[in-house]
N, C-alpha and C positions, 0 to 999 in steps of 0.2 A: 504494500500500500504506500501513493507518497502521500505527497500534500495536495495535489489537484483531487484526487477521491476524498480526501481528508477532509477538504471543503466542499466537495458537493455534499459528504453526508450530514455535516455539522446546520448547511444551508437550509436545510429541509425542515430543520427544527422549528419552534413556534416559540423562539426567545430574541430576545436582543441582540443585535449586532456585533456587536464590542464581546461580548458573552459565547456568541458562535466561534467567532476567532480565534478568542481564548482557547476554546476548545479546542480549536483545531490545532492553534501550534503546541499546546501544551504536549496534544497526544502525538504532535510529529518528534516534539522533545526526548519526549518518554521513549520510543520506537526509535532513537536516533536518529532519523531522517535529516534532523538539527545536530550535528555535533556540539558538546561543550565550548566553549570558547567564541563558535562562530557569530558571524556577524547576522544581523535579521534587518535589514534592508527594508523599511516601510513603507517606498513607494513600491518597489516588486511583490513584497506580501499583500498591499491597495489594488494594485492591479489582481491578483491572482483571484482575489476575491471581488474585487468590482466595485471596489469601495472607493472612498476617500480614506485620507490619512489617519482623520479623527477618529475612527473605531478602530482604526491598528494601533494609533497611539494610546487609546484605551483599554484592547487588550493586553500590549504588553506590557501599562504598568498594574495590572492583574495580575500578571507574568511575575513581575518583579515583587510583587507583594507574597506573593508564593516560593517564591525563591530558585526560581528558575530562569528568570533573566535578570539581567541587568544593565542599565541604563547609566549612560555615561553623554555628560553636556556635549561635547563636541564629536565623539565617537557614535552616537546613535548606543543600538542596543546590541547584545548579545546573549548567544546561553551563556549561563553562569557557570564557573567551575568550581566542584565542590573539594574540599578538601579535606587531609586527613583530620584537619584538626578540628572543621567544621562537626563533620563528622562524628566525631566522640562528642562535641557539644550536643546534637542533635538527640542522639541515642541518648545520652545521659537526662536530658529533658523529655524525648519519649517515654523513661522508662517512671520516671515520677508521674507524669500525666495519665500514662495509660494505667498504673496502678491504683491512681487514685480512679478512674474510671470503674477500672476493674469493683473497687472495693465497695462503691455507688450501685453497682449494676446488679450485683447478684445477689440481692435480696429482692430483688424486682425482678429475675428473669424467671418466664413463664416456660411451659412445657414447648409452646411454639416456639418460642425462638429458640431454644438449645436444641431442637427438634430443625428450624431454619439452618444453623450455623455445623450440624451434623450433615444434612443437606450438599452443604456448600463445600464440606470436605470431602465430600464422595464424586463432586465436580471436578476437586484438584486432583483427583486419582485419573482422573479421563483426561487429563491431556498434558501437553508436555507445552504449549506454548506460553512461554519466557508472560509477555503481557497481559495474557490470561489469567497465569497464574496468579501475577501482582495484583489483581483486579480481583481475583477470587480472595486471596490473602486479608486486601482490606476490608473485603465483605464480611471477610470473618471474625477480623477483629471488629467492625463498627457494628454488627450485629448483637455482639455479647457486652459493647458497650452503650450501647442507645437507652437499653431500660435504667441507664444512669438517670435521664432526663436532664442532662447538661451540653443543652445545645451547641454553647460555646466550646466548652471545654471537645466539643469533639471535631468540632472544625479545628480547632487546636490542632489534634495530634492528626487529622486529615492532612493539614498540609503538612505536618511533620514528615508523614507518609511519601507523602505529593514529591517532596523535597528530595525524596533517599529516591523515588522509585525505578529513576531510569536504571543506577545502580543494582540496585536490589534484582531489576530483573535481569542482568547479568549473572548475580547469584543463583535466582532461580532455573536459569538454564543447565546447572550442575545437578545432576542425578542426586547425586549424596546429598548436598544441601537441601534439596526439594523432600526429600526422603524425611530428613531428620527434622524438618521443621514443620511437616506435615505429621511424626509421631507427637511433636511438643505441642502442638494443636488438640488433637486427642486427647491428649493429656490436661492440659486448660481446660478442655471443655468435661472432660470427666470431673475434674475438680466442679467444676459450675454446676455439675449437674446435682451433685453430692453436697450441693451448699458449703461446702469448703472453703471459705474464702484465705485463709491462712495460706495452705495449700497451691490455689490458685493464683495468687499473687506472686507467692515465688518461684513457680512453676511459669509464669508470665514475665519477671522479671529475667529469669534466668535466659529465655527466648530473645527478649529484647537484647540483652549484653552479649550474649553469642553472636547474636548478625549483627551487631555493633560492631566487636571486636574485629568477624570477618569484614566488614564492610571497609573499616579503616584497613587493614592489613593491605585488602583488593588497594584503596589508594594511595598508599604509601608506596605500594610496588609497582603501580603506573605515572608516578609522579616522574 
């Protein structure tokens, strides 16, 4: 898929302009289509969608709010590159958000939704595509975290998500990795299921600091 299917499908939607775009480059970001670093050109991105300037210029500082581009006065904009050290910031703030989520949630989750998010693990066993995965991944964590009822806090660790994922799906493309964090899932949601919140939170934290850890290794070794 490039960017010209990218924006026919995002066009089709019944939202905003600025909001489509978003969409569109974020998901070319994520899929690499955009390398890190590169430049994003907003009269070619105006043109490719048929726009003016002003809803390119709108989606990428949505971009950049998210932490996937970056905007510079005389340079225009860019994807953003993340770093090792970002990186361990990121994880170390996922892992306090998500577990306070975590700790919100599971006095409020219902049969359906541990029943949803078992679902969505039997999804990740079908397939092996890298973006799918990531996409299923967040489903599962915003799933067991929504009966939090903390709207913010979960946009919070959303774009935290947002932030790691073109990474992350690099990760998920490894068997082993896909393996083992698909048993640590299991394992969450056993906990969840069991009212264990002790349990689950460390079993969640323990998840988060693993693909931290590898996540920084992966950037330090491409630096």
């Amino acid at each position: 898929m490039n960017l010209n299917e990218l924006a026919a499908n995002v066009l089709q939607q019944q939202r905003s302009t600025p909001d489509l775009i978003a969409d569109a480059l974020r998901e070319a970001i994520l899929r690499g289509i955009f390398q890190e670093g590169q430049s994003l050109r907003q009269d070619e991105i105006a043109t490719q969608f048929g726009v003016s300037r002003i809803p390119v210029r709108e989606a990428l500082k949505q971009l950049e709010a998210e932490g996937l581009v970056t905007l510079h006065l005389n340079r225009g904009a860019m994807v953003s590159v993340m770093t090792a050290a970002e990186a361990q910031e990121i994880c170390e703030i996922r892992s306090a958000l998500e577990v306070t989520a975590m700790q919100l949630a599971i006095p409020q989750l219902s049969e359906s939704d541990m029943e949803k998010a078992a679902v969505i693990l039997e999804a990740s066993d079908q397939t092996t595509d890298a973006g799918h995965l990531a996409k299923l991944n967040w489903e599962f964590h915003a799933t067991i975290y929504t009966p939090a009822a903390r709207p913010r806090l979960l946009t919070m660790i959303k774009n935290l998500h947002v932030n790691c994922d073109r990474y992350v799906r690099v990760q998920m493309s490894q068997i082993n990795y896909q393996q083992h964090s698909q048993k640590e899932h299991e394992q969450i949601l056993n906990a969840c299921r069991q009212q264990d919140t002790k349990a689950a939170v460390r079993l969640l934290k323990r998840h988060i600091d693993t693909a931290g850890e590898q996540l920084v290794t992966y950037l330090q070794q491409k630096s």
